[in-house]
C-alpha positions in Angstrom: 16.4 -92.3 11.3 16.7 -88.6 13.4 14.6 -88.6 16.5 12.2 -86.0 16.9 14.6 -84.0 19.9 17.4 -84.3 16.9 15.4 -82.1 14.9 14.1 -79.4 17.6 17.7 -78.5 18.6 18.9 -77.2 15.4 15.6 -75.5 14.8 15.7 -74.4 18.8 19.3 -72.9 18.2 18.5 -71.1 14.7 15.7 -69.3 16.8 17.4 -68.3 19.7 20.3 -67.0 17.3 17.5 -65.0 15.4 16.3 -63.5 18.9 19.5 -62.7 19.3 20.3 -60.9 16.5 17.0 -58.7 16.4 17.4 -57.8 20.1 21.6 -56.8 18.5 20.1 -54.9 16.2 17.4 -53.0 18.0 19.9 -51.9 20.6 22.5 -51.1 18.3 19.7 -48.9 16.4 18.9 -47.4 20.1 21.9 -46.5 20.9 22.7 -45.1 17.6 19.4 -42.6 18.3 20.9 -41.6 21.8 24.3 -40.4 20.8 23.9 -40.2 16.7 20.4 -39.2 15.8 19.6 -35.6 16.8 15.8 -36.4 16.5 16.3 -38.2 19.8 19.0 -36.1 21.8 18.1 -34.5 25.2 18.7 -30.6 25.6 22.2 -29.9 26.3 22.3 -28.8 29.9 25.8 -29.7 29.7 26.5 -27.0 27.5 24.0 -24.5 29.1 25.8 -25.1 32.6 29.2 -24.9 30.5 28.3 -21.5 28.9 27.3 -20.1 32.7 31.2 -21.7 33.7 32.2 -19.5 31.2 30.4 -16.1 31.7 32.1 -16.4 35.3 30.0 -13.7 36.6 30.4 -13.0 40.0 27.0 -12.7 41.6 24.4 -14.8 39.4 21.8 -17.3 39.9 20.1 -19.6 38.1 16.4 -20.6 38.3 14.7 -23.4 36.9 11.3 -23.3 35.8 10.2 -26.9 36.5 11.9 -28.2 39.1 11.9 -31.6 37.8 15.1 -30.3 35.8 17.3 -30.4 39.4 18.6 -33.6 38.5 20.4 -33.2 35.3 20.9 -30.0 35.3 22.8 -30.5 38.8 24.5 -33.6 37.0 26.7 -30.9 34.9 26.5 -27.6 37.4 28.2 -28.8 40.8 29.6 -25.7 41.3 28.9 -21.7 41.0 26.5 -20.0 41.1 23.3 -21.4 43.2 20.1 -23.0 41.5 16.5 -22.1 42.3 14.2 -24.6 41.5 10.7 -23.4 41.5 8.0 -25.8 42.5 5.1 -24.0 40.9 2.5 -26.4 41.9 0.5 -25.2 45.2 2.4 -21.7 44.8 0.2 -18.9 44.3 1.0 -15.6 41.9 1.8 -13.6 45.1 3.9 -16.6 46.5 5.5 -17.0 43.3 6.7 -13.1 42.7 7.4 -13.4 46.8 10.4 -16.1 45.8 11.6 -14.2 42.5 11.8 -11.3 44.6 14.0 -12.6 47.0 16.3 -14.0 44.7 16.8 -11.2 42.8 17.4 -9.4 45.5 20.8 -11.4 46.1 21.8 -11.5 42.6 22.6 -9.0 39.7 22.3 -11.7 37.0 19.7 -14.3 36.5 20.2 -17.3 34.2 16.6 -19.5 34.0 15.8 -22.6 32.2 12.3 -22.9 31.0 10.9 -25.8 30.5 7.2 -27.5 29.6 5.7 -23.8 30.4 2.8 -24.6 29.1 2.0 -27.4 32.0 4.1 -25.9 34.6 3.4 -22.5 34.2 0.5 -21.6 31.9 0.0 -18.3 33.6 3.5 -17.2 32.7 4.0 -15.8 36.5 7.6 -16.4 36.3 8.3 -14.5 33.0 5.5 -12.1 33.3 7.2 -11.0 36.6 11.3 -10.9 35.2 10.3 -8.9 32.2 8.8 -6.3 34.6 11.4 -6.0 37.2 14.2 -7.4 35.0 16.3 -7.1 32.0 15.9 -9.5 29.1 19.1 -9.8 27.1 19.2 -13.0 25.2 16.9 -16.0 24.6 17.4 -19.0 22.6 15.9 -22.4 22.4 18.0 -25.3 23.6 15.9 -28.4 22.2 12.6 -27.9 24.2 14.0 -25.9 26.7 14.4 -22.1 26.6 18.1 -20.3 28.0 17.5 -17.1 28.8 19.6 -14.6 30.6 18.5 -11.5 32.5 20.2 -8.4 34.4 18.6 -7.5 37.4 18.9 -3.6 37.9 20.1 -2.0 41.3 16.8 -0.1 41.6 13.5 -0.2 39.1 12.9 2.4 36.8 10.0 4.0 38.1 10.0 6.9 35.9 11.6 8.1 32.8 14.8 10.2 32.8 14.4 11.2 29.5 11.5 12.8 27.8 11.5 12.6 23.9 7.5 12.3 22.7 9.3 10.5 19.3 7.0 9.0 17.1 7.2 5.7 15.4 5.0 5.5 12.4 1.6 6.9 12.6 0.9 5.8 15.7 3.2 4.7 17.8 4.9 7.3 20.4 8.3 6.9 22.4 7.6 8.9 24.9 11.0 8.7 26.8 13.2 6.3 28.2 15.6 5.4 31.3 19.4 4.4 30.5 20.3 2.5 33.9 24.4 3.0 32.9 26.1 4.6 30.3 29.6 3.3 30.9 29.7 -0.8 30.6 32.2 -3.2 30.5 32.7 -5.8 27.9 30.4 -8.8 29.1 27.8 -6.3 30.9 24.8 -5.8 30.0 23.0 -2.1 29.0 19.8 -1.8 30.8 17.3 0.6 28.8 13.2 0.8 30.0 11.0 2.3 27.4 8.0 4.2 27.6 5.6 3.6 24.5 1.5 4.8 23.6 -0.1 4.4 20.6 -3.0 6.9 19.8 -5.2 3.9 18.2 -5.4 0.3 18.5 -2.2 -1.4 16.6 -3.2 -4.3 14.1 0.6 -5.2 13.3 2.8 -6.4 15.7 6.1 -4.9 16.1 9.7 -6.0 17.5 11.7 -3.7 19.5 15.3 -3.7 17.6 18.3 -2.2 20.1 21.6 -2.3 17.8 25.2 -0.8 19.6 27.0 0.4 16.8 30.8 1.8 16.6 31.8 5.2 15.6 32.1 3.5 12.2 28.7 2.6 11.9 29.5 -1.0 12.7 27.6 -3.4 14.5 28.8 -4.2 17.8 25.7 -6.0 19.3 22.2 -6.1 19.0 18.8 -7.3 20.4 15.7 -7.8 18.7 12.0 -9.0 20.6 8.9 -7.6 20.9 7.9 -5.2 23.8 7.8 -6.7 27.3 9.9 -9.4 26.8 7.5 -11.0 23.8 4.5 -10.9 26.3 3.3 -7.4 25.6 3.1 -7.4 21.6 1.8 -4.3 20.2 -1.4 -5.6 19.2 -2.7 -5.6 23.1 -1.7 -1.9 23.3 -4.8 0.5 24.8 -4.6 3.5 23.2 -3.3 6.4 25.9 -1.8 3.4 28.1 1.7 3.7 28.9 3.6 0.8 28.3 6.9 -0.1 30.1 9.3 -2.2 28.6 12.4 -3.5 30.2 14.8 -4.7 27.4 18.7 -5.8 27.9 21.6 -5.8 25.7 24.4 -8.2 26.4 27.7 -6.7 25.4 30.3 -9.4 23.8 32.9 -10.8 26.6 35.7 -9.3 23.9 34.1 -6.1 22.7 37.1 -3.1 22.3 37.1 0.1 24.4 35.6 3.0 23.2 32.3 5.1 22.4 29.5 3.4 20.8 26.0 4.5 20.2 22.5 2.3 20.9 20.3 2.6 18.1 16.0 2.4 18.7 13.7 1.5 16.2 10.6 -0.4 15.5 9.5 -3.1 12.5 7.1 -5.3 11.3 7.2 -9.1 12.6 5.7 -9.9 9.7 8.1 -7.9 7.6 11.4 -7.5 8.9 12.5 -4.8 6.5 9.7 -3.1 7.2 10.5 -0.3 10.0 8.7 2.2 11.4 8.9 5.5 10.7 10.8 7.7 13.2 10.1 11.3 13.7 13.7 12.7 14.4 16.4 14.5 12.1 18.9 12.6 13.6 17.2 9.3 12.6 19.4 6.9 10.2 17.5 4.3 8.5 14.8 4.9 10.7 17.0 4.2 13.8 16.8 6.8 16.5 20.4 7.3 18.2 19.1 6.5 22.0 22.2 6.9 24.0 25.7 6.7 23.8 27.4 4.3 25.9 31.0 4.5 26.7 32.9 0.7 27.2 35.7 0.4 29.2 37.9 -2.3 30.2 
């Protein structure tokens, strides 16, 4: 006849090997969401910090919005071009454009990581204050962070060198522009501030399009947001205000010599093929031939 301990060590085993298999299982399924599962994959600062390797550019920097990015971040970027964290909290607007100032005084390219700008930044100082004094020439979303890169110019444009009064539909008016550099190299960035008015409040909202196009028509590069960097969308416009808007183009790293021209125009965000208007005979597809921009090598 089986004793009572007999029976409890079969039954004992059979649940630890149970246990055992469940806690198999769960981390084989965890791990399986770290490295397989994109649902459950980090931002890829080690691509961003790869992609700044790359670009090699001489004199950049690279803030991070929330500095509680240092650590990975710095995991993948040992080397280069120095970081910036910003700690936000306890920093005041005028503290905050006091520190942006200063770096961009050293550098002539910014890279910056957003990240959580609704909790760490909810005023938008930090973007509010690159879009004015700064070129914005790409932006993309890395998981939940945002990789954007930025050309700081040698001086601001303060005024417009040239006049056009163009208009853009209706309502809209370019009423000149500033072209910090006409001759680039591949891997620069062109630097272009705008000066818009509209004559009466703007329901739509409207992207800025910048296109670089080849003697052929082709399209060599282009950029596409809406005025001021996204945070100055036509629908704000005051009529007779003039509204400055920085915008950057970022030339490909193996673009060909030669003479290009930078096409302006405006269209619908709700309606892409929708563009404005433009007042000009030398207007193609309602794209106003800005500038021409000569790229060396």
């Amino acid at each position: 006849m089986a004793t009572t301990s007999n029976l409890q060590s079969p039954v004992s085993t059979l649940l630890i090997l149970l246990l055992l298999l469940a806690y198999s299982v769960g981390v084989y399924q965890s791990l399986h969401n770290l490295y397989a599962n994109p649902a459950y994959s980090r931002a890829d600062y080690r691509g961003m910090a790869a992609r700044i390797a790359a670009d090699d550019h001489p004199n950049a920097g690279i803030i991070l919005d929330a500095p509680n990015q240092w650590e990975v971040f710095t995991y993948y970027h040992r080397e280069g071009a120095p970081v910036y964290p910003l700690p936000l909290q306890g920093m005041s607007e005028a503290d905050v454009a006091a520190e942006l100032e200063a770096i961009a005084a050293r550098h002539d390219r910014l890279y910056v990581i957003y990240w959580g700008d609704a909790q760490q930044d909810p005023q938008r100082w930090v973007e509010r204050w690159l879009d004015e004094h700064t070129f914005k020439a790409t932006e993309e979303w890395v998981k939940d962070v945002r990789f954007v890169v930025y050309a700081v110019p040698a001086e601001p444009a303060a005024a417009m060198d040239t006049a056009v009064s163009l208009p853009f539909g209706p309502a809209i008016t370019l009423q000149g522009y500033t072209l910090h550099a006409d001759t680039l190299r591949p891997g620069d960035i062109a630097q272009v501030t705008l000066f818009w008015q509209t004559a009466v409040p703007l329901d739509a909202r409207y992207k800025v399009f910048l296109h670089l196009v080849d003697a052929d028509g082709n399209l060599a590069a282009q950029r596409d947001s809406e005025p001021g960097g996204n945070l100055k969308p036509t629908t704000i416009w005051q009529p007779g205000e003039t509204i400055t808007d920085n915008h950057g183009l970022l030339l490909p790293a193996d673009l060909p010599p030669g003479d290009y021209t930078l096409l302006l125009g405006l269209y619908d965000v709700a309606d892409p093929g929708a563009r404005l208007e433009v007042g000009a005979e030398t207007a193609v597809n309602n794209a106003y031939p800005l500038a021409k921009i000569t790229v060396t090598d």
